[in-house]
C-alpha atoms as an extended CHARMM CRD file, in Angstrom:
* protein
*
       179  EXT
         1         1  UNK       CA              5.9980000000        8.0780000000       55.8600000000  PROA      1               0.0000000000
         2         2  UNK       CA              9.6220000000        7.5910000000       55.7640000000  PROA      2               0.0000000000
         3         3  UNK       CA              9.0740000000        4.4350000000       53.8210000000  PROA      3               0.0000000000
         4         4  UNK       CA              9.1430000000        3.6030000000       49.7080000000  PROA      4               0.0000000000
         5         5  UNK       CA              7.7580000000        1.5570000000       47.4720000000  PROA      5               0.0000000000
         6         6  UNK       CA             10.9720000000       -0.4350000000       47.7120000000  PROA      6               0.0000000000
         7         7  UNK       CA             10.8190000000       -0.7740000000       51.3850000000  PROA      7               0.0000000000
         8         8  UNK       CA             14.3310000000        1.1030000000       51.8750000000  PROA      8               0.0000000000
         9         9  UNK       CA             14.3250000000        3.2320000000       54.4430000000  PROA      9               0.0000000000
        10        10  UNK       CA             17.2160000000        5.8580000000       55.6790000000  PROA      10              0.0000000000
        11        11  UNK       CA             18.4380000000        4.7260000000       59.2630000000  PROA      11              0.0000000000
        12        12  UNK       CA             20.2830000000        6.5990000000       61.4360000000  PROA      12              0.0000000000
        13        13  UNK       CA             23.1520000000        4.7760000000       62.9380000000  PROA      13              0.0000000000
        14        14  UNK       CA             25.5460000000        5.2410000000       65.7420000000  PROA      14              0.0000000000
        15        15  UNK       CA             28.8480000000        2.9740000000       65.9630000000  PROA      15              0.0000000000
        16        16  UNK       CA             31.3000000000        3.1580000000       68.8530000000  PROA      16              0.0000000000
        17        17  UNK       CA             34.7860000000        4.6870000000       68.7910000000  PROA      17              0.0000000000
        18        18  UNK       CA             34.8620000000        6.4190000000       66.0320000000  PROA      18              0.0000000000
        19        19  UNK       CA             34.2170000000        3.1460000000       64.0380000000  PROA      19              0.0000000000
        20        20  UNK       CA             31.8520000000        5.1150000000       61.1710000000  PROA      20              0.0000000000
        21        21  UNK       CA             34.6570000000        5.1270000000       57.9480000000  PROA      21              0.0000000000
        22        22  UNK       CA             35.0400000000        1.0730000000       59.3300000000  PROA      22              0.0000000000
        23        23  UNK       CA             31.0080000000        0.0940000000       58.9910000000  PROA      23              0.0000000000
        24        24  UNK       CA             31.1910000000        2.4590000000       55.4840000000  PROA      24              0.0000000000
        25        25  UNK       CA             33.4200000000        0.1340000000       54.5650000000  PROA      25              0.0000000000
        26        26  UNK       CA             31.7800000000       -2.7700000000       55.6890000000  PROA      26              0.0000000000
        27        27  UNK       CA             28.5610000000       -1.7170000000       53.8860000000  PROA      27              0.0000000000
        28        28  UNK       CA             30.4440000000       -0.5800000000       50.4550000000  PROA      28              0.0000000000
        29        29  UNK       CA             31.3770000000       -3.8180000000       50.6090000000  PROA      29              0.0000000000
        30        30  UNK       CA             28.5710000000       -5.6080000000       50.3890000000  PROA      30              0.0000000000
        31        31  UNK       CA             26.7070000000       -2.9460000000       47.5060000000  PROA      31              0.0000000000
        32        32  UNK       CA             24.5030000000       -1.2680000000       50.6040000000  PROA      32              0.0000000000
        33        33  UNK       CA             23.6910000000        2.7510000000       50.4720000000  PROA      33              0.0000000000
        34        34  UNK       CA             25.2160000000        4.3150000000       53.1950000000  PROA      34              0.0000000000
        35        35  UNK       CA             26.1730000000        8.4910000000       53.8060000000  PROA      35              0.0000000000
        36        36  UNK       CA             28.8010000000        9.8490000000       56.5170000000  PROA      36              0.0000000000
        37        37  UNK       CA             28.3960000000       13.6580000000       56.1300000000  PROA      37              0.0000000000
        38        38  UNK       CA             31.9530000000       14.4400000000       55.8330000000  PROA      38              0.0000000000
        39        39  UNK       CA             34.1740000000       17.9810000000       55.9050000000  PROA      39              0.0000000000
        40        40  UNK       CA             37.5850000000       19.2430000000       55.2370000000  PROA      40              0.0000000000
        41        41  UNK       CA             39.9660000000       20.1900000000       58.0490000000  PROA      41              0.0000000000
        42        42  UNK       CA             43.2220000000       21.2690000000       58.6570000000  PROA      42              0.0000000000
        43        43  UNK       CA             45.9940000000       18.4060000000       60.5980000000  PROA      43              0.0000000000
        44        44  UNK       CA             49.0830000000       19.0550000000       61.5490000000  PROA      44              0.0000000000
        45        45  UNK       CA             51.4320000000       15.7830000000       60.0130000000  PROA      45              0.0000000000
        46        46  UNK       CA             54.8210000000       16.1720000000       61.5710000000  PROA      46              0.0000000000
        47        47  UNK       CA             55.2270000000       20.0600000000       60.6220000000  PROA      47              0.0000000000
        48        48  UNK       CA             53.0470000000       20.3400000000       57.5320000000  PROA      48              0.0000000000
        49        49  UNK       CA             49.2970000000       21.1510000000       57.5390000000  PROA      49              0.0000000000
        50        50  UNK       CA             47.3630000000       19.1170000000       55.6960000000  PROA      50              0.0000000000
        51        51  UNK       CA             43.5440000000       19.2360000000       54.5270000000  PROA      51              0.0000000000
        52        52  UNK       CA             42.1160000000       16.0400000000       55.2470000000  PROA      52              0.0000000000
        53        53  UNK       CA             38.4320000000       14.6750000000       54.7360000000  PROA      53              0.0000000000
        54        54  UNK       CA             36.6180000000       13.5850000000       57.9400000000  PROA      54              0.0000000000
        55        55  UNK       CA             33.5540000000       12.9710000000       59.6400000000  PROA      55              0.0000000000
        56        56  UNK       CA             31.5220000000       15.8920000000       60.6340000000  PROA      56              0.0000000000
        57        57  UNK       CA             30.2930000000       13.8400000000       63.6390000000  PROA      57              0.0000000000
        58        58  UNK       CA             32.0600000000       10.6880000000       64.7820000000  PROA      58              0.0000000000
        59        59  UNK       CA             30.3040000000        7.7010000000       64.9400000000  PROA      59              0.0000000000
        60        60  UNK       CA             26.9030000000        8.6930000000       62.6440000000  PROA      60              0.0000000000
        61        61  UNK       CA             26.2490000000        6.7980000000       59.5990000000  PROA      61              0.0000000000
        62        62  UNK       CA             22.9940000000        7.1430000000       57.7290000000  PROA      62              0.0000000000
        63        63  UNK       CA             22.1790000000        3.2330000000       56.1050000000  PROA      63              0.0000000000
        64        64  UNK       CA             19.5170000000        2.8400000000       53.4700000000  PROA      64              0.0000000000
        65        65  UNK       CA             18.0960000000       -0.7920000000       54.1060000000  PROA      65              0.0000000000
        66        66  UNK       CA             14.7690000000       -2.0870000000       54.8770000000  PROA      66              0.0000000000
        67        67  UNK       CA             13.6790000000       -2.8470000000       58.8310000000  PROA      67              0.0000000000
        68        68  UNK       CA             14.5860000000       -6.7740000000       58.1840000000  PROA      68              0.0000000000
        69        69  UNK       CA             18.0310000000       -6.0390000000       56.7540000000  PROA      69              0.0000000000
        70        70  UNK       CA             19.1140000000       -3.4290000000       58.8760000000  PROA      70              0.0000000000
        71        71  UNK       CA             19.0160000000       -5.6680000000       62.0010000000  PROA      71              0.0000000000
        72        72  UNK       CA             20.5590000000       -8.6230000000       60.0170000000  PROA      72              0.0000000000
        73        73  UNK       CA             23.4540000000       -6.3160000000       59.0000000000  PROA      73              0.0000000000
        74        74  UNK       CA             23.2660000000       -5.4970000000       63.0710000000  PROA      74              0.0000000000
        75        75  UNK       CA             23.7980000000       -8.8560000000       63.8170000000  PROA      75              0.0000000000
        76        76  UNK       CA             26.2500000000      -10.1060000000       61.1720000000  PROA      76              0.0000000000
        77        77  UNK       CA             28.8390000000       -6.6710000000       62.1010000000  PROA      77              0.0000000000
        78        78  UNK       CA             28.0660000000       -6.4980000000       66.2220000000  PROA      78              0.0000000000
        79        79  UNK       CA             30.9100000000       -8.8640000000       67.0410000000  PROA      79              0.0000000000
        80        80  UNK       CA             33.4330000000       -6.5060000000       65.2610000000  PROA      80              0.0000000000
        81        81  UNK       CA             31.6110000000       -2.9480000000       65.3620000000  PROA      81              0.0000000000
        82        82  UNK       CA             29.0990000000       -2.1110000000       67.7070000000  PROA      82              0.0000000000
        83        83  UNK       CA             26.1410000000       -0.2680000000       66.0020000000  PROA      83              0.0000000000
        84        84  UNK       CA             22.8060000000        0.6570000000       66.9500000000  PROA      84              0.0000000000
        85        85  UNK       CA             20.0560000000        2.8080000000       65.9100000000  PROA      85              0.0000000000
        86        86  UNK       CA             19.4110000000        6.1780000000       67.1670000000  PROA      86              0.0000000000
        87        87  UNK       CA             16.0430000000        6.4220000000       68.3660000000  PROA      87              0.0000000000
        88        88  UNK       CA             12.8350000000        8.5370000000       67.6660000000  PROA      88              0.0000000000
        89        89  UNK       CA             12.2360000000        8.7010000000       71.4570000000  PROA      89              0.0000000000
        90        90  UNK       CA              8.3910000000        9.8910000000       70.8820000000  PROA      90              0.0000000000
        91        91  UNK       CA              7.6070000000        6.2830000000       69.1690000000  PROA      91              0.0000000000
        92        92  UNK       CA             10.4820000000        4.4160000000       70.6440000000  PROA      92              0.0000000000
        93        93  UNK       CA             11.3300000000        3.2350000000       67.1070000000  PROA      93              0.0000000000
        94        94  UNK       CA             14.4620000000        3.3680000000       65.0320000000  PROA      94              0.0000000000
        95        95  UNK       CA             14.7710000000        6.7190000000       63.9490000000  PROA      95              0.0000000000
        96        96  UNK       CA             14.0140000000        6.7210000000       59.8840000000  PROA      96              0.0000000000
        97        97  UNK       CA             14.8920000000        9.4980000000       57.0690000000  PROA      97              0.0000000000
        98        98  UNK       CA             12.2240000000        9.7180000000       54.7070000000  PROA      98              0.0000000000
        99        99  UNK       CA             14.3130000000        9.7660000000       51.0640000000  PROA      99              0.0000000000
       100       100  UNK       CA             13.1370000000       12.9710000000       50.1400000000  PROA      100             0.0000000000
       101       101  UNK       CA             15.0300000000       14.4080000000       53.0230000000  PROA      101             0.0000000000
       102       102  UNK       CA             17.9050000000       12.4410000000       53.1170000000  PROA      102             0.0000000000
       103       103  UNK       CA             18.9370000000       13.0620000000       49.0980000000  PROA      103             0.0000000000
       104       104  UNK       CA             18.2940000000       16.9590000000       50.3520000000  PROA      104             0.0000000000
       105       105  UNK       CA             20.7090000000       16.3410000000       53.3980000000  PROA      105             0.0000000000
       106       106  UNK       CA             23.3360000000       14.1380000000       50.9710000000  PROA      106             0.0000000000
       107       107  UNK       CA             22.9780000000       17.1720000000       48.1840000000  PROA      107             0.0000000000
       108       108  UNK       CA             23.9910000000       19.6780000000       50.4030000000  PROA      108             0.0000000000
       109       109  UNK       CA             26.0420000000       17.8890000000       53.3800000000  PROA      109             0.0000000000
       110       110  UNK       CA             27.9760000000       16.0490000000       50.3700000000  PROA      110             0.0000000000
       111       111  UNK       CA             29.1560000000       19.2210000000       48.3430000000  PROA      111             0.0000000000
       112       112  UNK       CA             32.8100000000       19.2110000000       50.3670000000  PROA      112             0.0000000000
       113       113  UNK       CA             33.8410000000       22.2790000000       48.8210000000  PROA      113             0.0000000000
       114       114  UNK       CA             30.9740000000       24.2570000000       49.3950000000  PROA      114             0.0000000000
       115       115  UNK       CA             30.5360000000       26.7350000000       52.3960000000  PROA      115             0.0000000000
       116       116  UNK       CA             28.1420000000       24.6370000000       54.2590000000  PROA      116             0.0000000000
       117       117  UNK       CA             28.0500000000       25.0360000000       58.4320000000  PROA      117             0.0000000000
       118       118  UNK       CA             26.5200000000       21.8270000000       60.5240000000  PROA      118             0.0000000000
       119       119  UNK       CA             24.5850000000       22.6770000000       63.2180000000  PROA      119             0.0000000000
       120       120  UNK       CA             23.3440000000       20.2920000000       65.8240000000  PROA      120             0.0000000000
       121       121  UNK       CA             19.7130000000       20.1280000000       66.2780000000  PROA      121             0.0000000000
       122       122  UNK       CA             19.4640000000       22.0460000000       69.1660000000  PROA      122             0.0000000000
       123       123  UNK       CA             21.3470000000       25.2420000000       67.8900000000  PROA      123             0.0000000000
       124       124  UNK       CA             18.3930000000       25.9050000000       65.0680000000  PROA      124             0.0000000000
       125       125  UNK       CA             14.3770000000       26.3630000000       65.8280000000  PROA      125             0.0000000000
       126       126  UNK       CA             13.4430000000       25.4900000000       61.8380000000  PROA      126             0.0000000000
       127       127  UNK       CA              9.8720000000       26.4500000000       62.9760000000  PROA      127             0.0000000000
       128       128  UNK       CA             10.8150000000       29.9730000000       62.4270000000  PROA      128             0.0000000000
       129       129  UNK       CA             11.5510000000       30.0180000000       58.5020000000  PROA      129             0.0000000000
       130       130  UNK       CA              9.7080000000       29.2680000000       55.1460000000  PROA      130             0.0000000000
       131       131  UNK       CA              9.4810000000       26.1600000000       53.3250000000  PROA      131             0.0000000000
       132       132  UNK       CA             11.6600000000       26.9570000000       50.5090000000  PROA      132             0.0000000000
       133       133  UNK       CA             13.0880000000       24.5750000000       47.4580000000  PROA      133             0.0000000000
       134       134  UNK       CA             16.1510000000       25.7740000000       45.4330000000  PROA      134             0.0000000000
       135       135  UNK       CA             15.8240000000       26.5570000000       41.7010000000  PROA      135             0.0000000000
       136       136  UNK       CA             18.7860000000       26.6720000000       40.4130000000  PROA      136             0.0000000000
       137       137  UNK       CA             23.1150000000       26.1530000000       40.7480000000  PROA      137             0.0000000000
       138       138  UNK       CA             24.7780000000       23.8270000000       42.6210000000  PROA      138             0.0000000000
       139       139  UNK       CA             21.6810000000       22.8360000000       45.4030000000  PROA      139             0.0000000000
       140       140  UNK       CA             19.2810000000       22.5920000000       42.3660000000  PROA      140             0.0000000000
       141       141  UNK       CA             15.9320000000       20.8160000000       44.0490000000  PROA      141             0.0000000000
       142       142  UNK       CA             17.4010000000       20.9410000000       47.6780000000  PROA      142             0.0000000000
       143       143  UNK       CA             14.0440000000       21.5950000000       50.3120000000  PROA      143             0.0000000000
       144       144  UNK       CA             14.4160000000       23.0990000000       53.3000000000  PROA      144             0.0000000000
       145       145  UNK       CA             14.3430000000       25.8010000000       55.3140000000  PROA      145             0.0000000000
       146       146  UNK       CA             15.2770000000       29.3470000000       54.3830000000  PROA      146             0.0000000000
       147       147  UNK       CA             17.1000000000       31.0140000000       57.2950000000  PROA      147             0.0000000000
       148       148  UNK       CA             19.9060000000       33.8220000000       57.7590000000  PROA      148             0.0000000000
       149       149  UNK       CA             23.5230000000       32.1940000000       59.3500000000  PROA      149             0.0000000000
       150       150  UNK       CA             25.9600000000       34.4690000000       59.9310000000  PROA      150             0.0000000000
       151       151  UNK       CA             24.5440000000       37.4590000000       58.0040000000  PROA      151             0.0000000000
       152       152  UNK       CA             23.9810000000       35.1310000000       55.7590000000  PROA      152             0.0000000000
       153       153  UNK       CA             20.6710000000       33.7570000000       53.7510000000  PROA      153             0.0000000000
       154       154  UNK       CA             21.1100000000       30.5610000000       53.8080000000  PROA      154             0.0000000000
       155       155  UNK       CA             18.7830000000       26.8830000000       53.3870000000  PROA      155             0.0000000000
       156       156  UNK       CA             19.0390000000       24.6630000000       56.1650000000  PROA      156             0.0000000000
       157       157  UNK       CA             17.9900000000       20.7860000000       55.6510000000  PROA      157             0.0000000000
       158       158  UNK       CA             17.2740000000       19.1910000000       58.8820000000  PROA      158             0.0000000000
       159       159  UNK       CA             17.3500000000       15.6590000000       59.9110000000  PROA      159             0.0000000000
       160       160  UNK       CA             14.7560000000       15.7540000000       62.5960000000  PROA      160             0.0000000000
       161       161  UNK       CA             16.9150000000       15.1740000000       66.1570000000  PROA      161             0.0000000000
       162       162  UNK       CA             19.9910000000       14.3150000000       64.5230000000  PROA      162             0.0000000000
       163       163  UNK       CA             21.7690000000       17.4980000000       62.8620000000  PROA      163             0.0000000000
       164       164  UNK       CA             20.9470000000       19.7880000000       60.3090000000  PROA      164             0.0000000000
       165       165  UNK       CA             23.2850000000       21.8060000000       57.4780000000  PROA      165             0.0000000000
       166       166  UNK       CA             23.1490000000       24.8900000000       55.2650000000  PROA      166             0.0000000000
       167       167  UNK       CA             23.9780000000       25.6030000000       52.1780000000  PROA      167             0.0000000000
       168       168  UNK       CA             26.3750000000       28.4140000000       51.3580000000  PROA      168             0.0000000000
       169       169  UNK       CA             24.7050000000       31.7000000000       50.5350000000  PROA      169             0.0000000000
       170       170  UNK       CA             22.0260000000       31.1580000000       48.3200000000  PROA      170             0.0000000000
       171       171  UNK       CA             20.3560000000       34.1430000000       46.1880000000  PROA      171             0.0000000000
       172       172  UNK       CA             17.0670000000       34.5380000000       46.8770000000  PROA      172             0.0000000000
       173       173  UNK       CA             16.1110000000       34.7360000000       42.9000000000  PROA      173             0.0000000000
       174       174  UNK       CA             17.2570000000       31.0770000000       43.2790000000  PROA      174             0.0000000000
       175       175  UNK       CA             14.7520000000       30.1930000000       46.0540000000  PROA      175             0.0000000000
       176       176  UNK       CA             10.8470000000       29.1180000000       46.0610000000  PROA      176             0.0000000000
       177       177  UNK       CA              8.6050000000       29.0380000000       48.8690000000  PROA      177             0.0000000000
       178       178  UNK       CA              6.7300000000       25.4360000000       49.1630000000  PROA      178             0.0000000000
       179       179  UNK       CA              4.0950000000       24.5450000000       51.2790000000  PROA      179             0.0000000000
């Protein structure tokens, strides 16, 4: 299911000590599809606040490889950064992101500007809203589910066991149930 024609697949990774922007690296390097859902925040440098981009959640990377690759790329990199996969514990497999998902997840979870909240996959049941796809602005295409956050109606794409986000408010003029 999660798998394409290609044989790419969307892994879930987890590094050690806050080692993600390190494997990015590693894997930009060497041409491979990789996503770190990202976020502004304010540091404090000396006595000036300044809005930096980091991780949402340390140590996640999401790596688009097939099964064969992946665990080279596990080998080659173990030595200097510890990675392995996060698990779907019901098959005790490697937990894989089928693409449709994952371009939802990068659509929203990579618009840095926009007013998107994480949530971790315990804080939402998604069994409770509709299927919905967006029609139109910035989340054109994104599927998910439509929910209300914060007073909010919102569409939340979910990345079964790992986190989920949501968009900022969406209009519901701009929404279509799906089945």
């Amino acid at each position: 299911m999660g798998k394409n024609r290609t044989g790419l697949q969307w892994f879930a990774i987890r590094v050690t000590y806050s080692r993600e922007m390190a494997l990015k690296s590693y894997l930009d390097q060497c041409g491979i599809e990789s996503f770190i859902p990202m976020q502004y925040k304010e540091v404090v440098k000396g006595e000036r606040r300044v809005r930096k981009l980091v991780p949402v959640i340390h140590n996640l990377v999401f790596v688009r490889l097939d099964r064969e690759k992946m665990d080279e790329v596990k080998r080659n990199i173990s030595l200097k950064i510890p990675i392995r996969y996060m698990m779907n514990r019901e098959k005790r497999e490697p937990l894989v992101v089928p693409d449709r998902q994952m371009y939802s997840f990068i659509a929203v979870a990579g618009a840095y500007d926009q007013q998107v909240v994480y949530l971790d996959s315990q804080t939402l049941s998604l069994r409770e809203g509709d299927r919905v796809r967006i029609t139109g602005g910035v989340f054109a295409g994104v599927e998910g589910v439509f929910v209300r956050i914060k007073g909010d109606r919102r569409v939340v794409v979910s990345i079964e066991g790992v986190m989920a986000v949501a968009t900022a408010f969406v209009h519901p003029s701009l929404i279509e149930r799906i089945s």
